[in-house]
ROMARTI-172378 format. One line per 10 residues: number of its first residue (from 1); for each residue x, y, z of C-alpha. Coordinates in pm, 1 decimal, padded with zeros to 6 digits, always signed. Layout:
<sites>
NUM> X Y Z  ...
</sites>
This chain:
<sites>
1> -03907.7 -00419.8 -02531.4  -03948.8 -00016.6 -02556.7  -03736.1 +00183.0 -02757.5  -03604.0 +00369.3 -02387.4  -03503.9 -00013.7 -02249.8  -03335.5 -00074.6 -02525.9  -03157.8 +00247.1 -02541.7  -03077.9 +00196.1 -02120.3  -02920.4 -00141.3 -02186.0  -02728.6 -00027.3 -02456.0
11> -02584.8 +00271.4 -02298.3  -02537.1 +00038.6 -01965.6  -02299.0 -00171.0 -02193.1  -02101.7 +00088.3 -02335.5  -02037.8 +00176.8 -01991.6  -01893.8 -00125.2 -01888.3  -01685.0 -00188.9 -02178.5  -01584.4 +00229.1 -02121.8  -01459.3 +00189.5 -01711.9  -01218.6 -00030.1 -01705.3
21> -01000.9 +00107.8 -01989.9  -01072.6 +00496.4 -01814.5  -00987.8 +00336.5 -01508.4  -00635.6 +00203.0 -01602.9  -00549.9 +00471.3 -01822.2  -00426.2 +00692.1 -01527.1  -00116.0 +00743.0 -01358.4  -00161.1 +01030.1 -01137.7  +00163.3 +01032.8 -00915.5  +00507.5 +00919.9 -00900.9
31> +00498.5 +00541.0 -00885.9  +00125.6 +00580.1 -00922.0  -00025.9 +00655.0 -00616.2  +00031.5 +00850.9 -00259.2  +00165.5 +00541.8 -00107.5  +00356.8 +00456.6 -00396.2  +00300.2 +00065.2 -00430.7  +00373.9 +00102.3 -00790.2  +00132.7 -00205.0 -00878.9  -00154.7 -00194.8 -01133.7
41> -00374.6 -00526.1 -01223.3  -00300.9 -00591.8 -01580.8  -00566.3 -00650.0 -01868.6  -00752.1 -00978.8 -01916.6  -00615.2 -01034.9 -02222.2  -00285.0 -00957.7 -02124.1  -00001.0 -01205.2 -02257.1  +00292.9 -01205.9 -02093.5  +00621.9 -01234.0 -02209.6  +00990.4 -01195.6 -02028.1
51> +01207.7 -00888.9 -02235.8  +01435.3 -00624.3 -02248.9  +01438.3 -00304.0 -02471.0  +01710.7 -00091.2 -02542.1  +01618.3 +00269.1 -02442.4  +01951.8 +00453.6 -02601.7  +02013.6 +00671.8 -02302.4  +02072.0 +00678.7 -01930.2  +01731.7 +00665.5 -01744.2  +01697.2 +00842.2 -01424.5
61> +01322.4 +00878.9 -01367.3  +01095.0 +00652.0 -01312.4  +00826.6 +00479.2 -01584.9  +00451.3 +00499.2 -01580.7  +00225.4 +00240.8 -01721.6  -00132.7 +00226.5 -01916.3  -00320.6 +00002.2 -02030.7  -00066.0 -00223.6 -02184.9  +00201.3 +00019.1 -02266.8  +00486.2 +00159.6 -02052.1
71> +00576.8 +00495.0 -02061.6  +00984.9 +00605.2 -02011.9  +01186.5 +00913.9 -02068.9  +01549.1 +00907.3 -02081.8  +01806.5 +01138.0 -01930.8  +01831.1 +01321.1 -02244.0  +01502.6 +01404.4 -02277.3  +01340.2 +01113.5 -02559.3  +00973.9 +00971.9 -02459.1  +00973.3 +00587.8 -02567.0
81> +00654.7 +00414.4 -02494.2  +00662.5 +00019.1 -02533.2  +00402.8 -00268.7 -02547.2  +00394.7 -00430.1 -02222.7  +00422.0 -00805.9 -02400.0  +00689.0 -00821.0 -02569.6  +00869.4 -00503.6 -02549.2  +00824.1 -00389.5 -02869.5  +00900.4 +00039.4 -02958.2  +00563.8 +00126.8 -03066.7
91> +00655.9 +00526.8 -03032.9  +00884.2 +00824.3 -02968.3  +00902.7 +01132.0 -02917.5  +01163.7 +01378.7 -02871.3  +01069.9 +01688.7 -02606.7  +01387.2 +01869.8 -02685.8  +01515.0 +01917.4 -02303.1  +01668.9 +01667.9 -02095.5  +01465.1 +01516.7 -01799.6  +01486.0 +01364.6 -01433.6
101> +01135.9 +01413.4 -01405.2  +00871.5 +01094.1 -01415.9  +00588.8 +01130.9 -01624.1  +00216.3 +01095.0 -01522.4  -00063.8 +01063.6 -01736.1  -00490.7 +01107.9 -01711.5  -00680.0 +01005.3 -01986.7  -00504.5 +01086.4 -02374.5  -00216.8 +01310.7 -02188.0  +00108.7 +01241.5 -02039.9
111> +00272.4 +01540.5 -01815.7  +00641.4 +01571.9 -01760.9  +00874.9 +01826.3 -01623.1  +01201.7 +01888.6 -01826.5  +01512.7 +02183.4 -01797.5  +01295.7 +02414.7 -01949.0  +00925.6 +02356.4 -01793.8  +00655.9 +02128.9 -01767.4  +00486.8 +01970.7 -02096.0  +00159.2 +01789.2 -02205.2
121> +00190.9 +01556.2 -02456.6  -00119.7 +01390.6 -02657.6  -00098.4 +01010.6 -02673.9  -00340.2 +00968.4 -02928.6  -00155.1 +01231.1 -03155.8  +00187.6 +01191.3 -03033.8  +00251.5 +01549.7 -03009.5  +00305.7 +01834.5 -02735.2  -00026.5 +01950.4 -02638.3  +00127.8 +02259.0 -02418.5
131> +00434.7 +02379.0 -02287.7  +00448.5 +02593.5 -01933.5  +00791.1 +02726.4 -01919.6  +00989.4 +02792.2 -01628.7  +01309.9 +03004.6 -01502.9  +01445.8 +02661.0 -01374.2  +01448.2 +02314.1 -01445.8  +01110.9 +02125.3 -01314.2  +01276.6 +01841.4 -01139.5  +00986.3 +01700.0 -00955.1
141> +00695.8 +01448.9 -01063.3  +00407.4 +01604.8 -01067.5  +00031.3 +01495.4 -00940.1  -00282.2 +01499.0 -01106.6  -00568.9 +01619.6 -00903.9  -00902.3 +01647.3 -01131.1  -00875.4 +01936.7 -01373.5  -00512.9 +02048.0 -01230.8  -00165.3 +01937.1 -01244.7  +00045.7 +02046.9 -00943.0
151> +00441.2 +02029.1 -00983.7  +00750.2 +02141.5 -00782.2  +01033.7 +02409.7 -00971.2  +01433.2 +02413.1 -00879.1  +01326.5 +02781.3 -00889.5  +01132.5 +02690.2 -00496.3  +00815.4 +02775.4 -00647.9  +00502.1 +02535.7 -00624.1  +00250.7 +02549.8 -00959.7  -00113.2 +02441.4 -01010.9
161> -00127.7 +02416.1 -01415.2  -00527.5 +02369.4 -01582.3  -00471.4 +02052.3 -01747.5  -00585.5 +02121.0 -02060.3  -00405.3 +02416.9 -02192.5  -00113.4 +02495.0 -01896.8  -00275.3 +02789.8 -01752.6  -00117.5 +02901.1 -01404.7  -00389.2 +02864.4 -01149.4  -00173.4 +02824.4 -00829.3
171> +00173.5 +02987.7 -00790.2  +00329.4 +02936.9 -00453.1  +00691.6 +03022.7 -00351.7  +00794.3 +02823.3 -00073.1  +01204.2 +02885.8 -00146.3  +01495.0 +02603.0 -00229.8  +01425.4 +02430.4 -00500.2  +01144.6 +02173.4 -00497.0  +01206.5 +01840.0 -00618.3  +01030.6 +01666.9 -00419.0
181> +00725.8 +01532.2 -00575.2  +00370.8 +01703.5 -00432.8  +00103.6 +01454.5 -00319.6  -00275.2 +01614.8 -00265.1  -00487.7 +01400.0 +00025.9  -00829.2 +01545.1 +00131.1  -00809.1 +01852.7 -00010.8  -00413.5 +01937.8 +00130.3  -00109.6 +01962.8 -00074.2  +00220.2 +01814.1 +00078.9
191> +00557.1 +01847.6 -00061.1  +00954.6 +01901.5 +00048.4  +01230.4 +02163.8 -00024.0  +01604.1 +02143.4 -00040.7  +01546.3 +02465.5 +00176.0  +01516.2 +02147.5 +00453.4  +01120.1 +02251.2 +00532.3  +00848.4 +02014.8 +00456.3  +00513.8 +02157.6 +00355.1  +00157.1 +02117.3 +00417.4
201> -00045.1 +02408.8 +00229.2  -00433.3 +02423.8 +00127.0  -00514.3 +02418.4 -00201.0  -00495.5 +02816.6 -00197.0  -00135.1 +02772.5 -00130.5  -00161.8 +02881.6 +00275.3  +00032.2 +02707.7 +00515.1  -00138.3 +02467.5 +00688.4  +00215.1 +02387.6 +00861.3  +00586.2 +02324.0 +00828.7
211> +00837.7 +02062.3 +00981.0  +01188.6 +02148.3 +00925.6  +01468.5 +01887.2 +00842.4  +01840.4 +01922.1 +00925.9  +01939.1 +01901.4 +00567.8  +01757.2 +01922.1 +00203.2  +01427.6 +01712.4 +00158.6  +01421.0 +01563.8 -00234.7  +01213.6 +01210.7 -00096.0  +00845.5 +01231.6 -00227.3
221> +00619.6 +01239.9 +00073.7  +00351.2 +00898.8 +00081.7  +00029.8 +00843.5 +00240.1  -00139.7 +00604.3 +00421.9  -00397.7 +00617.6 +00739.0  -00349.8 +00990.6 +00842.3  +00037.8 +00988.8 +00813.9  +00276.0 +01147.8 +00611.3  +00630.0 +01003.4 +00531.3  +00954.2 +01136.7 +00358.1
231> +01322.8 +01089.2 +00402.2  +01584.6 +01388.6 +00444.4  +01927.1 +01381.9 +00332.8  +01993.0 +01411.5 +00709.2  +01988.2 +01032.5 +00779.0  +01667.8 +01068.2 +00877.7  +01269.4 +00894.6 +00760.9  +01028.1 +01108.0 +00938.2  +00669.0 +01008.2 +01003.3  +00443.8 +01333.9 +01044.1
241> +00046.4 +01315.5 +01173.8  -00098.4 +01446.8 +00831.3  -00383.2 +01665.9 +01001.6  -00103.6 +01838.1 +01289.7  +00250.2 +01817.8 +01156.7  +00362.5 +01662.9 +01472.6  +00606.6 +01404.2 +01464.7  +00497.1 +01087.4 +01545.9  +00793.8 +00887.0 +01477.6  +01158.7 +00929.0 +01309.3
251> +01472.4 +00679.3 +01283.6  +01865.3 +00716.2 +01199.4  +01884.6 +00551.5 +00862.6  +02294.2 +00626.7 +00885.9  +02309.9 +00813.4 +00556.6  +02133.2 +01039.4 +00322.1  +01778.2 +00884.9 +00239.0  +01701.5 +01014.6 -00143.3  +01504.3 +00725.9 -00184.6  +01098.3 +00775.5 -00148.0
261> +00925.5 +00557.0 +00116.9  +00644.0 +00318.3 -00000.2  +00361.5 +00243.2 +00254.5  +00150.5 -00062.3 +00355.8  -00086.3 +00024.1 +00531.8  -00255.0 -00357.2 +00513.1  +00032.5 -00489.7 +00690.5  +00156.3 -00153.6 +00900.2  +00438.5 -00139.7 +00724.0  +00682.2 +00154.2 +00586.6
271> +00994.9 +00025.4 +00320.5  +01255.2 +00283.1 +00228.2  +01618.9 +00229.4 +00129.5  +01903.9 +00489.9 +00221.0  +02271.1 +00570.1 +00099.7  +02364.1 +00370.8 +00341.4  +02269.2 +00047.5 +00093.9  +02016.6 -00082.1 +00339.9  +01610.9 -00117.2 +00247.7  +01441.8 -00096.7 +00587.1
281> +01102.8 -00180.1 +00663.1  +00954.9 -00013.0 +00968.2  +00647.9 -00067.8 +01163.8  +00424.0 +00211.5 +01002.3  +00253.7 +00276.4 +01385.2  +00566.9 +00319.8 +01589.9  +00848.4 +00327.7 +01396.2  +00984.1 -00019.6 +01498.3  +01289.2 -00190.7 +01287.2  +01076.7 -00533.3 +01160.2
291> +01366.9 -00635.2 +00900.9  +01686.6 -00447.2 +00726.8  +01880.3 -00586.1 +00383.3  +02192.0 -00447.0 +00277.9  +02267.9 -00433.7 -00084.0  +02622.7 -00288.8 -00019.4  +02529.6 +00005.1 -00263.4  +02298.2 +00334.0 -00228.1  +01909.3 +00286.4 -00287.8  +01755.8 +00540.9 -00401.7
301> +01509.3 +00331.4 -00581.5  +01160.4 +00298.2 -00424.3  +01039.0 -00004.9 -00368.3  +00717.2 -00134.8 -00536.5  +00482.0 -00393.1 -00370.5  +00288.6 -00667.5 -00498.7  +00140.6 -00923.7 -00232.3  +00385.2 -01038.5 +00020.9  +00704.9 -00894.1 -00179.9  +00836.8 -00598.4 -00257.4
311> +01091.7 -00504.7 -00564.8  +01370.3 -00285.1 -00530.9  +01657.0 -00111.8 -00701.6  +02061.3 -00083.7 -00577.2  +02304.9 +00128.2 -00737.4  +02526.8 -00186.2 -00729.6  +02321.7 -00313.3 -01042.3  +02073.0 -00551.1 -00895.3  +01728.3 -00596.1 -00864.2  +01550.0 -00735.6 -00554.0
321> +01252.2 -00930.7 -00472.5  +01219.0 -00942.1 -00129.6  +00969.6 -01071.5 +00102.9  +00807.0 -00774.4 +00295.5  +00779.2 -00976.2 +00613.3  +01095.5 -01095.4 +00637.2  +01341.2 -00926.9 +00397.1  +01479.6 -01225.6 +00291.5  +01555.8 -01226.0 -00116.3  +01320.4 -01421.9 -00338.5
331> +01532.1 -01345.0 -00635.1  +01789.1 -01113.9 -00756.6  +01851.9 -00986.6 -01122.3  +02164.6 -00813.1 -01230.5  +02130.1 -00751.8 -01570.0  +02489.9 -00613.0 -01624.0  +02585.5 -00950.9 -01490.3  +02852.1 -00817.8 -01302.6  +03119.5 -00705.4 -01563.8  +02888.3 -00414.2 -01665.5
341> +02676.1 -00298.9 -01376.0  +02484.6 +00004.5 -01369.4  +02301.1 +00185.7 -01111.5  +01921.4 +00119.4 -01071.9  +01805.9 +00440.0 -00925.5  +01490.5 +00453.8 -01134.6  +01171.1 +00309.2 -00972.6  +01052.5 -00041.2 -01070.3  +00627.0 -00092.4 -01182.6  +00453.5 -00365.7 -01172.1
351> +00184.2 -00500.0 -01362.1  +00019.3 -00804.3 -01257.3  +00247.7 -01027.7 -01244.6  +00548.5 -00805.4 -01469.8  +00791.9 -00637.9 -01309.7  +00935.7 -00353.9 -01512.7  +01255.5 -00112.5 -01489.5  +01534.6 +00074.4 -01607.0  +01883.4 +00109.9 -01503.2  +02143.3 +00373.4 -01623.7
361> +02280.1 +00133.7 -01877.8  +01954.3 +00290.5 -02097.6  +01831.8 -00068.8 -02082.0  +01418.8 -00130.9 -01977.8  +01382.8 -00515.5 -01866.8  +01017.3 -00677.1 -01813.0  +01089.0 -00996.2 -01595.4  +00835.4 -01220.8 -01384.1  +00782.3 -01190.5 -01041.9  +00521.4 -01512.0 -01006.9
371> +00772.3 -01762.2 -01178.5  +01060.7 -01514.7 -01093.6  +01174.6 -01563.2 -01501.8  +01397.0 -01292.8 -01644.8  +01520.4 -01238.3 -01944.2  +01903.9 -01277.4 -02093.0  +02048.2 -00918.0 -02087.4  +02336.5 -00803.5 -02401.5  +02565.6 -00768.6 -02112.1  +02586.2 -01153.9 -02067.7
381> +02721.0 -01184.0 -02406.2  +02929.6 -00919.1 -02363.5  +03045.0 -01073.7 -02049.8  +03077.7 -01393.5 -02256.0  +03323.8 -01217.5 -02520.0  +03522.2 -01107.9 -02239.8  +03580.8 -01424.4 -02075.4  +03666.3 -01564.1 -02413.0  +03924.6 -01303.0 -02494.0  +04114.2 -01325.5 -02122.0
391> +04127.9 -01710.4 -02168.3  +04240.5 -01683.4 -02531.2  +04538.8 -01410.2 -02369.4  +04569.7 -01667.5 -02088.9  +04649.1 -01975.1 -02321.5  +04866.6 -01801.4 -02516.6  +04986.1 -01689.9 -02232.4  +05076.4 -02036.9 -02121.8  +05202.4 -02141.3 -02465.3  +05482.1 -01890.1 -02446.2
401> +05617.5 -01919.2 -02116.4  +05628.1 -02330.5 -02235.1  +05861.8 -02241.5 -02486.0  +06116.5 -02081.8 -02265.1
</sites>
């Protein structure tokens, strides 16, 4: 064999042992993609193992996953990144600002907004690559789109950073404050205002056009087969053609909708939950009602989809698995086991067959979805003690009123 075969095969190789692990290193959007199914295939040699993690402080945003590690900044502004198997820290990182924002990452660099800006932060060094600061807080998750990182300010202004050293390249005020998160489809950027106006601009920053809301839009639009779809805190889910900005469909959801929709565009269908407490799946085409589930509480959690379910967050401290044709619950986890609920308004991931999120308790859980195993949270100890202590109070109680 010739030197150049040799040197072919051998370059072949390293390519194929190179893709995959470029491939699932990136997490370009909130929840991961612009329909926001929130699922990634996990590693061949993945092991998987049912766990929670204690995360020290509320969590508000939503994770990000690579490779086998999850990614998760708390309310107070601490980046802890965890092994995927068993839940172990494996590093932290304080970025000195509290956050709401969810971080993305592309290759060795994770991007997240904060009070004081937007950061880059190495994951091979485990330090802050850049800083752009803003007048506001950056509220909004950005999106990745090649060599730029677009994200919405509370200050109504839309940025385009370079990704490797922060430098402005787009600066677009478009008024409110955006916290919306901007998605990027064929060569258009789409994002919502509290100002009530949704936005579809070229990459220049020029209106394309504008659909106005009747009240502030802080949903994160999705994508799927030429449509565009966001919630309002008007009630409303609106379905816009992506190309026109005409309304092709909208429904009452009977209270604010915070929540971001996810889209299936395999089965037509469009999940989103409401303030109402109900997750709704619509018929993506028309708008049709297929199935509704009330958890009694807000959701402002998006849902993630994995096959024929879909997992879902309530503010009244449960988890769902649900099946997307018919709604019905495949299993429910409350981890604060009643006596210690906490909302679940951050997104759930999922990971081949692990399901991961966080609730407000600063707890992260990894449960199965196949097997639909979950692990035994503090609180049911806690939970424990306190049924101990009212039946210890109870007998003695008991033992006094005896001896009158």
């Amino acid at each position: 064999m010739s030197f150049n075969k040799k040197y072919l095969i051998l370059v072949f190789a390293l390519l194929l042992l190179i893709a995959p692990v470029s491939a699932e290193s990136n997490w370009l959007s909130f929840q991961g993609s612009v329909d926001h199914q929130a699922f990634s295939d996990e590693n061949a040699d993945f092991v998987f193992n049912i766990w929670f993690s204690n995360v020290e402080s509320s969590v508000l945003s939503s994770p990000a996953i690579s490779d086998n590690f999850i990614y998760l900044i708390s309310e107070e502004g601490i980046l802890k990144v965890f092994n995927m198997e068993n839940g172990d820290l494996s590093w932290q990182l304080d970025i000195n600002s509290s956050t709401l924002s969810s971080p993305v990452i592309k290759d060795d660099q994770l991007f997240v907004g904060n009070n004081d800006g937007l950061i880059a932060v190495n994951l091979t060094s485990h330090e802050i690559n850049w800083k752009f600061e803003t007048t506001k807080p950056v509220n909004s998750t950005a999106f990745i789109n090649n060599d730029t990182i677009y994200v919405g300010c509370d200050n109504g202004h839309l940025y385009g950073l370079n990704i490797d050293n922060g430098d402005k390249v787009l600066d677009v005020e478009l008024g409110g404050k955006i916290q919306s998160s901007p998605i990027i489809v064929n060569d258009t950027i789409f994002v919502g205002s509290t100002n009530n106006e949704f936005y579809s601009l070229t990459m220049n920053g020029d209106e394309n056009w504008i659909y106005t809301t009747g009240d502030q839009i802080t949903s994160s639009p999705a994508y799927a087969d030429g449509r565009i779809a966001f919630g309002s805190q008007d009630s409303f889910i609106y379905v816009i053609n992506s190309t026109t900005g005409s309304l092709l469909w909208s429904e009452d959801l009977g209270n604010s909708v915070k929540a971001s929709p996810t889209m299936d565009s395999y089965d037509n269908n469009l999940f989103i939950g409401s303030d109402a407490g109900n997750i709704t799946c619509f018929d993506l085409r028309d708008g049709t009602e297929k199935w509704n589930f009330n958890t009694g509480s807000p959701v402002e959690s998006t849902a993630a989809i994995k096959d024929n379910q879909i997992v879902v967050g309530s503010n009244n401290g449960n988890i769902y698995v649900l099946n997307k044709y018919t709604g019905i619950p495949d299993f429910t986890y409350n981890p604060g086991t009643i006596l210690f609920n906490s909302p679940i308004s951050s997104s759930p991931v999922i990971y081949g067959d692990n399901v991961l999120f966080a609730d407000e308790s600063g707890y992260l859980y990894s449960f199965n979805i196949e097997k639909n195993e979950a692990p035994t949270p503090i609180f049911f100890y806690y939970s424990l003690a306190v049924l101990i202590i009212v039946l210890a109070i109870c007998v003695v109680a008991i033992k006094k009123y005896r001896r009158k």
